[in-house]
C-alpha positions in Angstrom: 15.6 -23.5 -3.1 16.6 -20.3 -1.5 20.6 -19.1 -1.3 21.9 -18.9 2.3 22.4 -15.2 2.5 26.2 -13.8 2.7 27.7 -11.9 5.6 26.9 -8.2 4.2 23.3 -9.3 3.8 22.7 -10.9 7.3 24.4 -7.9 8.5 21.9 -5.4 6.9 18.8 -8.1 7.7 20.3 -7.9 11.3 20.9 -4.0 11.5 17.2 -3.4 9.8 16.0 -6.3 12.7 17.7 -3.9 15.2 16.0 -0.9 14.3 12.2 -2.2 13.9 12.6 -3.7 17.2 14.2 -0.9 19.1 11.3 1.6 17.1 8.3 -0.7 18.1 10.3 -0.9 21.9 10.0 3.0 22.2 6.7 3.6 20.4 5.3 1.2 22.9 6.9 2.9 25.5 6.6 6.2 24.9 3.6 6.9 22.2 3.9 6.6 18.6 4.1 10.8 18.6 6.6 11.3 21.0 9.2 8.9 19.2 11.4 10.4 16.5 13.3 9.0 13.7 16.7 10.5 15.5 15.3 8.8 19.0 15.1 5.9 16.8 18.1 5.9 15.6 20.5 7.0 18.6 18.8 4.2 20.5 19.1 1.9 18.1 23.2 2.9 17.8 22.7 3.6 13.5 23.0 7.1 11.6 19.7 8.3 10.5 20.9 7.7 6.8 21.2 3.7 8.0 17.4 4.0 9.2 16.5 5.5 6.3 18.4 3.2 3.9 15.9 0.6 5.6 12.9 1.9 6.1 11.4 5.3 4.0 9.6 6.7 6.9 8.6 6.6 10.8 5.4 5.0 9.8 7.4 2.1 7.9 8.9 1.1 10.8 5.4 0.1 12.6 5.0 -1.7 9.7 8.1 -3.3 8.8 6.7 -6.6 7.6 4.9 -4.9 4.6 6.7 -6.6 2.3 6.6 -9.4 3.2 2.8 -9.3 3.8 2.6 -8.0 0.1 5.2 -10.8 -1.2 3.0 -13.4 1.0 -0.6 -12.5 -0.7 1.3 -12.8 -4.3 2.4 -16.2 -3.5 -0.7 -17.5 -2.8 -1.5 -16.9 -6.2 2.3 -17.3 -8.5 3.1 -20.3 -5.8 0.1 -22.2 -5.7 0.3 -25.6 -8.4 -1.7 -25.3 -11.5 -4.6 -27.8 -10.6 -5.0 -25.7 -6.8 -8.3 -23.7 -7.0 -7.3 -19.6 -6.1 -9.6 -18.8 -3.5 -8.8 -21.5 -1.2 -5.1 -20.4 -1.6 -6.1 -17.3 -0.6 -7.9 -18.0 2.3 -4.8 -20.1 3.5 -2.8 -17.3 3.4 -5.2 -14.4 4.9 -5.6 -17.1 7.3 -1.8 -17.3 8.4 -1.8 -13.5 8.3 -4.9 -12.6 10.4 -2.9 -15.2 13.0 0.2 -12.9 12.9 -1.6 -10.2 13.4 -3.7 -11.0 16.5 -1.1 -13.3 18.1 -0.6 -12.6 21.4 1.3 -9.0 22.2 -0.3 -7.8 18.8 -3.4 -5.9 20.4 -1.2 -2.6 22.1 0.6 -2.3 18.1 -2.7 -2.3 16.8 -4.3 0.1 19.6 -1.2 2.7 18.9 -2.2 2.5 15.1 -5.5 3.2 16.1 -4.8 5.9 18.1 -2.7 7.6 15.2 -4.1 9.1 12.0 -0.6 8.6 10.5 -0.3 5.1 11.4 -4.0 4.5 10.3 -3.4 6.6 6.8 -0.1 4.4 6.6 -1.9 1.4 6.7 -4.8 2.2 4.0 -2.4 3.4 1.5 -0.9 -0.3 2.5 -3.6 -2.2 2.0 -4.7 -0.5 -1.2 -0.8 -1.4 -2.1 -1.6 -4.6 -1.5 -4.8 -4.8 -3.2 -3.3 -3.3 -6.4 -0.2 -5.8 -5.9 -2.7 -9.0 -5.8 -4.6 -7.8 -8.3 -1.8 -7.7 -11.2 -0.9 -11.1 -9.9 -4.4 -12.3 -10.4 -4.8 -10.6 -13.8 -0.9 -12.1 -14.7 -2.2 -15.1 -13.9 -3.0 -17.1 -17.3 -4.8 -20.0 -16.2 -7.4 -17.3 -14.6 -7.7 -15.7 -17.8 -9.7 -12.6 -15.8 -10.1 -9.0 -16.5 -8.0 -6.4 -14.8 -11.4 -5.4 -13.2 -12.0 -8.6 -12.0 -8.9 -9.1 -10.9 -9.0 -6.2 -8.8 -12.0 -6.3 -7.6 -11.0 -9.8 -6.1 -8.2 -8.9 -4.6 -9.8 -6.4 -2.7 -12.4 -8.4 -1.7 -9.4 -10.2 -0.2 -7.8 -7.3 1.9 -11.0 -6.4 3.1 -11.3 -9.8 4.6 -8.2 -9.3 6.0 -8.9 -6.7 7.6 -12.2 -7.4 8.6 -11.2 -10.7 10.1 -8.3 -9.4 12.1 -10.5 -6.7 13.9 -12.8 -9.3 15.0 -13.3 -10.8 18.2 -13.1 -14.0 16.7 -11.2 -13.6 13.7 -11.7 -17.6 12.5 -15.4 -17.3 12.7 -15.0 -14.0 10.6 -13.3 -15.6 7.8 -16.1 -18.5 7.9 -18.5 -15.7 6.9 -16.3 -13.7 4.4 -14.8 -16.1 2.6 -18.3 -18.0 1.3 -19.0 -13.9 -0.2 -15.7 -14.1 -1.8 -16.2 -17.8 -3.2 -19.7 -16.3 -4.8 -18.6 -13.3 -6.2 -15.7 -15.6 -7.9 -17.9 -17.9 -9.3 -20.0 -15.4 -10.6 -17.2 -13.7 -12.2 -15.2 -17.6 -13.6 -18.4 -19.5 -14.1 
């Protein structure tokens, strides 16, 4: 059971809502490159040390559910109960992310990442976080009993899908044919 948060710490989770919002508000608006952090900021009525204090860079800001993302794809593997297969939990939650990501309004964030080698270098160091981040769950994981390399290799099997999936037309249909891949190279690997 989670604590209900205190004041100070709905404050900050408010102040950091503000800024994402008010930096994905003028990036749409105006072009990813002709935003600045101190744009950002006056608009969003915080000091450029408060932006910073919540978000490391301009490109974190696009992509201000990172962590969440990252904490999500762990989950599936810490949270699910010992008799739940891995893979299927997986799926599940690539699933629910893949529908986050081309919900409706979603296509002109992901057009301005596109159109940004920033924004597009931002995200592959992401998803390589990601990757590295399921992986050491996987590997932690001692009912799996799997090699770092196998591991690894899984969980990037499983960002790929992601990816994959949420750049198709029809993302569902996408994961039908991944996932079957994934489920192969897994039993290959934990026979």
């Amino acid at each position: 059971m989670t604590e209900p948060l205190g004041r100070r710490e709905r404050k900050k989770a408010a102040t950091r809502q503000n800024i994402a919002e008010t930096a994905m508000r003028l990036f749409l608006e105006r072009g990813y490159d002709e935003v600045g952090i101190r744009d950002v900021a006056a608009e969003a009525d915080v000091a450029v040390t408060t932006l910073f204090s919540h978000f490391a860079s301009k490109e974190a800001l696009v992509f201000e559910q990172d962590q969440d993302f990252e904490r999500r794809l762990t989950g599936a593997v810490t949270g699910r109960t010992a008799d739940e297969p891995l893979v299927p939990a997986l799926r599940r939650e690539v699933e629910v992310l893949v529908r986050h990501c081309t919900a409706e309004g979603a296509a002109p964030v992901w057009k301005m990442i596109s159109a940004s080698p920033a924004l597009r270098e931002y995200e592959e160091s992401m998803r390589l976080r990601h990757a590295d981040s399921l992986g050491a769950a996987i590997a932690d994981d001692p009912g799996l009993a799997l090699s770092t390399t196998v591991s690894r290799t899984l969980a990037r099997f499983v960002i790929d899908a992601y990816s994959l999936a949420r750049e198709a037309d029809d993302p569902e249909a996408a994961l039908d044919e991944i996932f079957p891949m994934i489920e192969a190279a897994w039993e290959a690997a934990h026979p």
